[in-house]
N, C-alpha and C positions, 0 to 999 in steps of 0.2 A: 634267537633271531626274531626278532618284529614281525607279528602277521604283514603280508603285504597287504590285507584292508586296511589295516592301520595307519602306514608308511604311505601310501599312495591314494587314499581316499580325501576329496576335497569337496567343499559343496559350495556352488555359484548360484545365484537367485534363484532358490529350493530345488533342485536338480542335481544330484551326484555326479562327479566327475572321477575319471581316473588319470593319475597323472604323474609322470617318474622320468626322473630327469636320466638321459644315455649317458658311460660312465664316458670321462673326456679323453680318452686314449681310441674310441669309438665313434669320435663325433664324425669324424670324416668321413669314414664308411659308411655311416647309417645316414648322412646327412643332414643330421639334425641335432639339437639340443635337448630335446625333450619329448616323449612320448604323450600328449592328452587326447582324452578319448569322452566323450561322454558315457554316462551309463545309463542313460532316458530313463531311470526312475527318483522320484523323490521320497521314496521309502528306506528307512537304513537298512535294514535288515535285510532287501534285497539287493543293497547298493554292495555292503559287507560280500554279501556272497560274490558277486558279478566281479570285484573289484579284488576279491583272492584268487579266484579262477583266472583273471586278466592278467593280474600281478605273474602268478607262477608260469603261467604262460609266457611271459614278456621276459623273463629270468630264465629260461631255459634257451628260447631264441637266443640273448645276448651270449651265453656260453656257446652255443654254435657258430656264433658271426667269430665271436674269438678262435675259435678251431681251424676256420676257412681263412688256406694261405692266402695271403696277401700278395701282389706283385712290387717291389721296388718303384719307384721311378725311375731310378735307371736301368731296371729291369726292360720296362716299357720300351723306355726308349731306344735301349741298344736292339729289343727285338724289332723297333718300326726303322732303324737304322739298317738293320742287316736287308730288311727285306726292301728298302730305300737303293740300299746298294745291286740288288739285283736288278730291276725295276729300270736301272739306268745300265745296266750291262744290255738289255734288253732294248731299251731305246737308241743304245750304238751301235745292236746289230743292228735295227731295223732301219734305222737314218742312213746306214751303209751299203743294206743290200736296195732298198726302192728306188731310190735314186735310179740304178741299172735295169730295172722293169721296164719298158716304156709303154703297159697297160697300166701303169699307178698313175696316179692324177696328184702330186708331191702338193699342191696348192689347197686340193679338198682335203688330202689325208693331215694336212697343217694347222688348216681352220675346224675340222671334227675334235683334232685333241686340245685344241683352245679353247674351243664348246664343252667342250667334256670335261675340263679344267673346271670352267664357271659354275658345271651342272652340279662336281662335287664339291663345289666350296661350296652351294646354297645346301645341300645336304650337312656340310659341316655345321653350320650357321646353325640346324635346326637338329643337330645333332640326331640325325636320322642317317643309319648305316644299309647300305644296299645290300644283296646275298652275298656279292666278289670280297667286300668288305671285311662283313660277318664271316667269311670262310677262308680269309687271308688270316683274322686274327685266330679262329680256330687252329689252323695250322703252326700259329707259332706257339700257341699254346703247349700244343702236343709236343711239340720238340724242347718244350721244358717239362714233360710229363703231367699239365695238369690239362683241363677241360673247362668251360663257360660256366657250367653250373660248381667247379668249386672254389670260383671268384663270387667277389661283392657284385654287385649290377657295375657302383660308380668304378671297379676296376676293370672290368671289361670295356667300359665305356670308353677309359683315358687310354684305353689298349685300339680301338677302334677308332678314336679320334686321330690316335697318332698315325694309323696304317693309311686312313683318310689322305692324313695330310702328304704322306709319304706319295700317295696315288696323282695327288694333284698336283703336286712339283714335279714330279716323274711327266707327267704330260705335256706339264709347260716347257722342261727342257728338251722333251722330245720336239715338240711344234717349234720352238725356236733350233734345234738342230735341222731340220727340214726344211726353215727357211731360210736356212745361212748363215743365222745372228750367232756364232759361236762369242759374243762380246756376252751373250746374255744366258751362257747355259749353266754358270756356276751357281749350287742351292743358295737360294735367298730365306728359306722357311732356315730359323735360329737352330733348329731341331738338324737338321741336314747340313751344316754350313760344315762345308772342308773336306765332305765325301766327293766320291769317283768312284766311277764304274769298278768296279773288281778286273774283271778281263774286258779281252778287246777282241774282235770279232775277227777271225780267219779270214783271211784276202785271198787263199788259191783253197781251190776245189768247190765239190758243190755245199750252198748249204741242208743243212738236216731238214726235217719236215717243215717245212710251214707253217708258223706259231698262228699266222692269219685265220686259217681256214678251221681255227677251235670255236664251239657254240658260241663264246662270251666276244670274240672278237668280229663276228660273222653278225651278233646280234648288236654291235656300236655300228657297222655297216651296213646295216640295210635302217635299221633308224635314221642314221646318217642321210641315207639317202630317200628314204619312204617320209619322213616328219616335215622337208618341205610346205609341203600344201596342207599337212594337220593341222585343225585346230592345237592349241594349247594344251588341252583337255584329253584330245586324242593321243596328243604325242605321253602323256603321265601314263594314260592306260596303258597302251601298248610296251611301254620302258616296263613300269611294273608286271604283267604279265611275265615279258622276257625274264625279267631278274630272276621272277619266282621260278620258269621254266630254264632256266640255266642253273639254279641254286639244284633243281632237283635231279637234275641230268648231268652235274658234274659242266662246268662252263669251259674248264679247259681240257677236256674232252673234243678228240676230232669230229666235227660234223658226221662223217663219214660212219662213226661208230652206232652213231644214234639210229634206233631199231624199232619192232616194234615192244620190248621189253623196254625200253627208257620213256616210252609214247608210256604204256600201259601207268609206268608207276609215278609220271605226269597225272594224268588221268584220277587214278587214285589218290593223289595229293588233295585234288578239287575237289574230292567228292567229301572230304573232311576238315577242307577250308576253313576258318572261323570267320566272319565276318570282321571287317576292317582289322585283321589282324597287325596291318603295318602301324596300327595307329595306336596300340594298347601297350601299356608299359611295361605290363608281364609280358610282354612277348619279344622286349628290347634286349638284344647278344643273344637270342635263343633263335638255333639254327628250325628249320620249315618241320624235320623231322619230330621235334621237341614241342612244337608248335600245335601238330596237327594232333597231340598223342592229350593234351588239355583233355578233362574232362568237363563238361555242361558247357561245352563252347555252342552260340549259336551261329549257325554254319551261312555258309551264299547258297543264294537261291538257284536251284536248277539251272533256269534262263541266264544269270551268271557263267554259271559253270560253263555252257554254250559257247556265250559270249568266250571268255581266257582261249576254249577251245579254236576260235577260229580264228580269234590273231596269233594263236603260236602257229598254226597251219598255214598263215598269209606269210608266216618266214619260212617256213619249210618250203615252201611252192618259192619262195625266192629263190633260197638258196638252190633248187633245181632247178628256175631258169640261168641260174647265174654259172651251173656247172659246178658248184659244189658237193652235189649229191647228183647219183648218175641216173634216179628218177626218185617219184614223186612217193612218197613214205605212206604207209596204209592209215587209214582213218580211223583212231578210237572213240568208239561211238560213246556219246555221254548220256545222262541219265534223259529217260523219256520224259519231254515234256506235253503235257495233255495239253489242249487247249482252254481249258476251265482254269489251269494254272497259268497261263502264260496273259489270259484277262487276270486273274485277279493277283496278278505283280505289281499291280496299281489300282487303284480305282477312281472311278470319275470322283469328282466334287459332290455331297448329297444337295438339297434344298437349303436344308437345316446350317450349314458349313459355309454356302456361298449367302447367305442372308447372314449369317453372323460374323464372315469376311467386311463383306463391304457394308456393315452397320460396324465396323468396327472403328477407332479412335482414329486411324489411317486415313478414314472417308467421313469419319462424323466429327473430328476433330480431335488432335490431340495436344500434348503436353507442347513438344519442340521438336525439330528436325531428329533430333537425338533420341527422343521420348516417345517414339511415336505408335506405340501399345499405350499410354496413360490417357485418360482422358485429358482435353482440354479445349482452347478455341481456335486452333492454330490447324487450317487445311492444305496442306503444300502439296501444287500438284507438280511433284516431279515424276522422276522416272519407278521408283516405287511407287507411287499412286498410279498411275496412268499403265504398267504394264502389264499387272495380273488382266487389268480391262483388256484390255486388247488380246491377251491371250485366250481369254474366255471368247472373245466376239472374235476372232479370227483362227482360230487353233495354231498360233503360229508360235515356235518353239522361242523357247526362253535367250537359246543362243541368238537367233533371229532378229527378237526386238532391242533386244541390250545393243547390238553394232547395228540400228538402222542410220544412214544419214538422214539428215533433214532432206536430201536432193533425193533419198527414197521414195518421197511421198511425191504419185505424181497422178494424172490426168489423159484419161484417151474416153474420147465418145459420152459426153459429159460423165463419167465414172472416176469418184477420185478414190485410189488404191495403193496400197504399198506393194515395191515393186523386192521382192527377195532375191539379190542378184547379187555376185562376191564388186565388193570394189576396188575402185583406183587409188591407188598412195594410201590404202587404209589397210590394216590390220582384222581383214571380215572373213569367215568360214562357211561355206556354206558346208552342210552334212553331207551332201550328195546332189547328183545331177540333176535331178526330180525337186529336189529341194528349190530349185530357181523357177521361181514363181509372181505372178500376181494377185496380191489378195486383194478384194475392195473392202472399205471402210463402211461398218455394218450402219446402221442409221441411230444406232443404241448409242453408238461412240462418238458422233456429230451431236444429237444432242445433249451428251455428257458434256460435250466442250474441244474435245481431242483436235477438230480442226482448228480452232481461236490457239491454242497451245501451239500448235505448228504454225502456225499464220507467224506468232509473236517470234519464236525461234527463227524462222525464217530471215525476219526483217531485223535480226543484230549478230546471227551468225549462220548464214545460209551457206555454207560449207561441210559444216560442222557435227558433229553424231547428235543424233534428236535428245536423246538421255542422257545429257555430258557429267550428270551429276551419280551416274554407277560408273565406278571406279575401274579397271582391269584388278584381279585378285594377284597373288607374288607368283602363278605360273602365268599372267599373261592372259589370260582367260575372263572378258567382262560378266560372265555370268556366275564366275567361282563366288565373290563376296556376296554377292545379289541374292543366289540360291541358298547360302546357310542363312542370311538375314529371313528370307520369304518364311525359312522352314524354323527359325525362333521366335517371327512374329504370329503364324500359325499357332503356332502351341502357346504364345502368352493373352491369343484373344480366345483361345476355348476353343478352336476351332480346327485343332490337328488330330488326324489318326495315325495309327502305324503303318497304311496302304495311301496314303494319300498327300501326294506334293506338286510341288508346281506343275508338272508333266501331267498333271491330272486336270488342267485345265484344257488339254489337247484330248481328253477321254471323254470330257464336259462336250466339247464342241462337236467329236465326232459323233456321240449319243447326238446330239439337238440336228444336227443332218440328216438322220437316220429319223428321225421323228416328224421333219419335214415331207418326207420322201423326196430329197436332193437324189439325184442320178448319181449312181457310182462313178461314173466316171467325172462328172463336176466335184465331188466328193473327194476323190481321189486327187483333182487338178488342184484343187485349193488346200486341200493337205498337204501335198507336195510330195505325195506317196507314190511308187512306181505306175507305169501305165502299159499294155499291153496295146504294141503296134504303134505307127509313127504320129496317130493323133496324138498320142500323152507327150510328144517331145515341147520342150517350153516356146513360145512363140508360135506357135501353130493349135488346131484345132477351136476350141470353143471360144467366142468373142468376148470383149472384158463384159460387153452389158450384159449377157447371158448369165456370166460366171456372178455377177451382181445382182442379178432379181432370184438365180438362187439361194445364194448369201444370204440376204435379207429376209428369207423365209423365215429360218431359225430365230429361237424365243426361247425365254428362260422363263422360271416361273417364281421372278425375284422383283422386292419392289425395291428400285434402284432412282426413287421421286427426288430422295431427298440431295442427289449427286445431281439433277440436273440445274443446267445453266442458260441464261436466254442467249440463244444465237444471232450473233452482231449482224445488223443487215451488212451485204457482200461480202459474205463470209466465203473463205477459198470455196467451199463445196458447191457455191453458188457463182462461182464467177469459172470455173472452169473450162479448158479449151477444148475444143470437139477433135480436135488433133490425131488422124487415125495413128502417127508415131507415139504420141502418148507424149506430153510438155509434163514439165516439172514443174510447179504451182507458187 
């Protein structure tokens, strides 16, 4: 038999390579045609060695992929069939008995499983499987005696896809049994076409327990009803959280059962979190417990931990106003966080960072809209240019500026100001109540140009969001795109660390308030951070001109010459109305 340095050793422009084609009865499993690997050296003699060692390595792996049963296709399919089939016995009891409730709302409980439908098609799309998912396929597993780890990834995946889909037909014919359309409840998914319920739901006596009142159904209904008024971003967090907190508590588990032994070993899940584990592909069909057992995982941070902790607590406190739990579940404390660590979760901008920011191609020119870490001669000031500015000189959050209108930017007591306030026929979040604010417009940012930019907006679509050119991202969210862009132009102009992102220009600004000696509580009003007693309420206490000569105290200790622009005589800043209700400009 041929050494495998032999057999698999190739060399591309003086560099060793190792490289071995997968045999064809394998291709599907392993997904691929071909194994190539570099071996980063141009030495034979170390490339031989490197490339026998990878070889017999690579030939023992393929004997075990050969070992690990395989599922059928119509394996698959008959197991996402049988459980299709329940799923719709399920949806006939339930279309049968609501009806008869008359505290169910049949019109909400209609449109949540058509949402819910939409939510797990874009999960299909992105072949991203939830815990209910991941633990439906586990299940069928077991009832053919095997387990997640002794499939390929791609066969748990076609096993998870199919339960997927099985979830999302099951909803849709539930939602159209609820609203009458029996024209539309036959499976339309090719995988389901000709199935029916198994049974049919008893018409005299009572029924059994309550399928409702289980964690996984308790947690589509207070969602349901709590993500209203969330942002996009809040509605992801809080769904992910629940998943993980039903995956670990057993989801179809009665509310009622949950203790403080199920709290505890919540608790302990997060303490051994891996970071962004939903998002790494060893971790794809691998249940939480398989997950958290990794070793050299780098885990969530403390203040995290917190965080998971007190939105599964904002369900638990639901579920007890709502009468599903007969009081309020005890609190497991999570790990202490000092205050040394909960500052340095982020950190401000240094000198060095924000002078190599805005010296950078974005503000000194670069390539193309597209290019805009390369050098070149091309300055666009859109909403990538113009909003790290403004977050520096006003501490206002990223969500903030991304949904301002043009009709934000307004005028009282000659002070022109952005006014932070949810709006009308728009898609705007504010984070909290404190959050509705007015900031005035620092004098750094007038003579950058920022009012000539709104003046110009104004007079061809005064309607219209200031920024029209940041996109919403695929949850709905105008800061989701915005934010991984900010956080790979950082890192391609030299200018990223591991503590430090856009949110660090709110740590930028409250340092430079604090170095003024701004008033905490003007501090406070213009952060849009709680206030103790009814001066901190929005519209009351400190005047816009106050809140503006303290503003303008703040200084950075950046030369920012080469960004300014001559300001056009009657430029808005200068033609503004004295208007105590504050005009729009």
């Amino acid at each position: 038999m041929p050494k495998p340095a032999l057999t698999y050793l190739i060399r591309r422009g003086g560099i060793y390579w190792f490289r071995m084609a997968v045999p064809l009865d394998l291709v599907g499993r392993v997904g691929r045609r071909e194994i190539k690997v570099s071996l980063r050296t141009s030495s034979l003699a170390v490339a031989r060695l490197r490339c026998q060692n990878l070889g017999s390595a690579m030939l023992q792996l393929i004997a075990r992929v050969r070992l690990m049963p395989e599922l059928s296709q119509k394996t698959i399919q008959d197991l996402a069939r049988r459980y299709f089939e329940h799923q719709l016995s399920s949806t006939e009891e339930l279309a049968h008995l609501l009806p008869q409730d008359p505290k169910v709302d049949i019109a909400f409980e209609a449109q949540d499983s058509m949402e819910e439908a939409e939510r797990l098609k874009a999960n299909l799309a992105q072949r991203s499987y939830d815990a209910i998912t991941r633990g439906v396929a586990v299940e069928a597993l077991t009832s053919e005696g095997l387990a997640p780890k002794d499939l390929s990834l791609e066969n748990f995946d076609q096993l998870c896809a199919s339960i997927l889909r099985a979830r999302i037909e099951a909803h849709r014919i539930y939602a159209a049994k609820l609203q009458g359309s029996y024209d539309q409840i036959a499976p339309r998914d090719p995988l389901f076409v000709g199935l029916s319920s198994a049974t049919m739901p008893g018409l005299q006596g009572e029924p059994e327990e309550p399928t409702e009142n289980s964690v996984e159904s308790l947690i589509q209904k207070f969602l349901g009803l709590k993500s209203v008024g969330w942002a996009p971003k809040t509605r992801l967090d809080n769904r992910r959280v629940l998943d993980l907190f039903a995956e670990v508590v057993d989801g179809n588990r009665s509310i009622e059962a949950i203790g403080k032994e199920q709290l505890r070993a919540f608790r302990d899940v997060l303490l051994r979190l891996p970071k962004n584990y939903t998002k790494r592909k060893e971790s794809a069909g691998q249940s939480i417990h398989t997950i958290i057992k990794a070793e050299g995982n780098d885990l969530i941070q403390k203040p995290t931990i917190t965080k998971y902790l007190t939105r599964t607590y904002a369900f638990l406190d639901w579920c007890t106003d709502e009468g599903y739990l007969p009081s309020k579940l005890p609190r497991m404390k999570g790990p202490a966080v000092s205050s040394v660590e909960a500052r340095d979760a982020r950190y401000s901008f240094s000198k060095g960072q924000l002078q190599a920011l805005f010296s950078s191609p974005l503000y000194a020119g670069c390539k193309s809209a597209v290019r805009r870490s390369v050098k070149g001669e091309q300055v666009i000031r859109d909403g990538k240019y113009w909003i790290p500015l403004i977050a520096l000189y006003s501490g206002m959050r990223m969500g903030e500026i991304v949904q301002l209108l043009i009709s934000d930017i307004k005028s009282d007591d000659g002070v022109t100001y952005v006014e932070v306030a949810r709006g009308e026929g728009e898609q705007k979040q504010i984070k909290t109540a404190t959050s509705l604010r007015r900031v005035p417009i620092h004098k750094t940012l007038t003579e950058l140009g920022l009012l000539d930019y709104i003046a110009d907006s104004r007079s061809n679509r005064p309607k219209e969001r200031l920024f029209e050119d940041v996109k919403p991202g695929a949850n709905g969210d105008f800061s989701h795109n915005l934010s991984k862009w900010f956080g790979r132009y950082l890192q391609d102009v030299g200018a990223k660390t591991p503590k430090t992102t856009f949110h660090s220009f709110r740590h930028n600004f409250k340092d430079a308030l604090v170095a003024a000696s701004v008033p905490e509580s003007h501090a406070r009003l213009l952060m849009g951070h709680a206030h103790d007693g009814v001066h901190g309420l929005y519209g009351t206490g400190i005047p816009i001109k106050l809140l503006d000569a303290e503003l303008q105290k703040i200084n950075y200790p950046l030369d920012l010459s080469h960004l300014m622009v001559a300001v056009t005589d009657g430029a808005p800043g200068d033609a503004a109305s004295g208007s105590a209700e504050g005009t729009v400009l």
